[in-house]
C-alpha positions as CSV (number, residue, x, y, z in Angstrom):
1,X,-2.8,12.5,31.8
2,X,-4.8,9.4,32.5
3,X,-4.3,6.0,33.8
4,X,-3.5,4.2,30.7
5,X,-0.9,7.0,29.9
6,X,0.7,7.0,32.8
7,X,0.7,3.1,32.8
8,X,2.4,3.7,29.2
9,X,5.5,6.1,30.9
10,X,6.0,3.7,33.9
11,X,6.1,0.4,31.5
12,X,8.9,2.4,29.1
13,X,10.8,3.7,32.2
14,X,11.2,0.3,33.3
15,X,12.1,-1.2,29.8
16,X,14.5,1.8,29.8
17,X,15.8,0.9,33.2
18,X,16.6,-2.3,32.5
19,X,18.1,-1.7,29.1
20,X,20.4,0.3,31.0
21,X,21.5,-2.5,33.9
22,X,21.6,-4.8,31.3
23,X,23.1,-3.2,27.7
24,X,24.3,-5.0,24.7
25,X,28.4,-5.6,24.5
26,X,31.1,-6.4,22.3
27,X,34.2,-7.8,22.4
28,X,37.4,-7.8,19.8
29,X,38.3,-10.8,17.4
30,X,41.0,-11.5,15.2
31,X,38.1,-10.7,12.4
32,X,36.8,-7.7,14.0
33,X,34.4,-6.9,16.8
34,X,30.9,-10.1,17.6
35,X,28.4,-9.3,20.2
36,X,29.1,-10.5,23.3
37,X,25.3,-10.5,23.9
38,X,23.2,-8.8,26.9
39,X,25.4,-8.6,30.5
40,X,25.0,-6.7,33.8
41,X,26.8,-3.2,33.5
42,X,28.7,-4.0,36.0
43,X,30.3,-7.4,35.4
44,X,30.8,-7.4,31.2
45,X,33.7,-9.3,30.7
46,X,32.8,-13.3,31.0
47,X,35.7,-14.6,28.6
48,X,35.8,-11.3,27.2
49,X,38.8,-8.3,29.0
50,X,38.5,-5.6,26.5
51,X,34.6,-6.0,26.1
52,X,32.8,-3.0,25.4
53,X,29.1,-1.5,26.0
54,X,27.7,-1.8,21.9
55,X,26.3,2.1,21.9
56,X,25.3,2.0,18.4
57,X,22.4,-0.5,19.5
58,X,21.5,0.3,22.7
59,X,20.6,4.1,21.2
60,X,18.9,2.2,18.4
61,X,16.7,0.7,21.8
62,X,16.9,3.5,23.2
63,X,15.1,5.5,20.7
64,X,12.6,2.8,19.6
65,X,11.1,2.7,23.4
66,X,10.5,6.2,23.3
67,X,9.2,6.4,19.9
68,X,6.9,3.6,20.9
69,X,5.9,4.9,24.3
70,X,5.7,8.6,22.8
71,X,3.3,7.0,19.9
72,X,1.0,5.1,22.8
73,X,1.1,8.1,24.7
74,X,-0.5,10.1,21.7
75,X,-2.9,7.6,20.8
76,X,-4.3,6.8,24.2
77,X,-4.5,10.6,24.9
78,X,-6.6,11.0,21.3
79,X,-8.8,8.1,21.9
80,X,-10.4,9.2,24.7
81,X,-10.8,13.0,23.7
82,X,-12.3,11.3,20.8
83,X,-14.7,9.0,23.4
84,X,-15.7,12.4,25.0
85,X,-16.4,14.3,21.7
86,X,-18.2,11.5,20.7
87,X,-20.5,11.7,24.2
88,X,-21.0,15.1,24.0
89,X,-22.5,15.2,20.3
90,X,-26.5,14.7,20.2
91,X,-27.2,11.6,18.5
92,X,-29.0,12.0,15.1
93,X,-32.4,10.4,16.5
94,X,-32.9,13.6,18.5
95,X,-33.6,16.5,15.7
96,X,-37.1,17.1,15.3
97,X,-38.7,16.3,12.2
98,X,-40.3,19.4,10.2
């Protein structure tokens, strides 16, 4: 693992960290259930007693940041095997002519 992949893991655990202390909720109305938009896990209810943690969208986040990390992850790890294999080859200047 290199720098800019472990930079990658700590960014994602942080956004994942934080979409934890902070998840999307929603609360009952006479039409249904609105988003009672982004609160602290631990205090949800401003206005709202039977406010609930929205769990539909926050595994929607929750898969997207690891889809995104996994796919930066991937490419930073290809584009610098591809960097070396590219230092390693002989350039074409270096064949001898016949």
């Amino acid at each position: 693992m290199n720098q800019r992949q472990r930079l990658v893991l700590i960014l994602a655990f942080l956004v994942v960290c934080g979409m934890a202390l902070f998840p999307p909720w929603k609360a009952p109305t006479d039409y249904g259930e609105a988003d009672a938009g982004y609160k602290l896990v631990f205090w949800p209810s401003h206005g709202h007693t039977l406010a609930r943690v929205d769990s539909a969208r926050l595994a929607a986040q929750l898969i997207a940041v690891v889809a995104l990390a996994g796919a930066a992850y991937l490419i930073l790890r290809r584009s610098r095997e591809w960097q070396h294999a590219k230092s390693t080859t002989a350039p074409a200047h270096s064949l001898t002519p016949l």
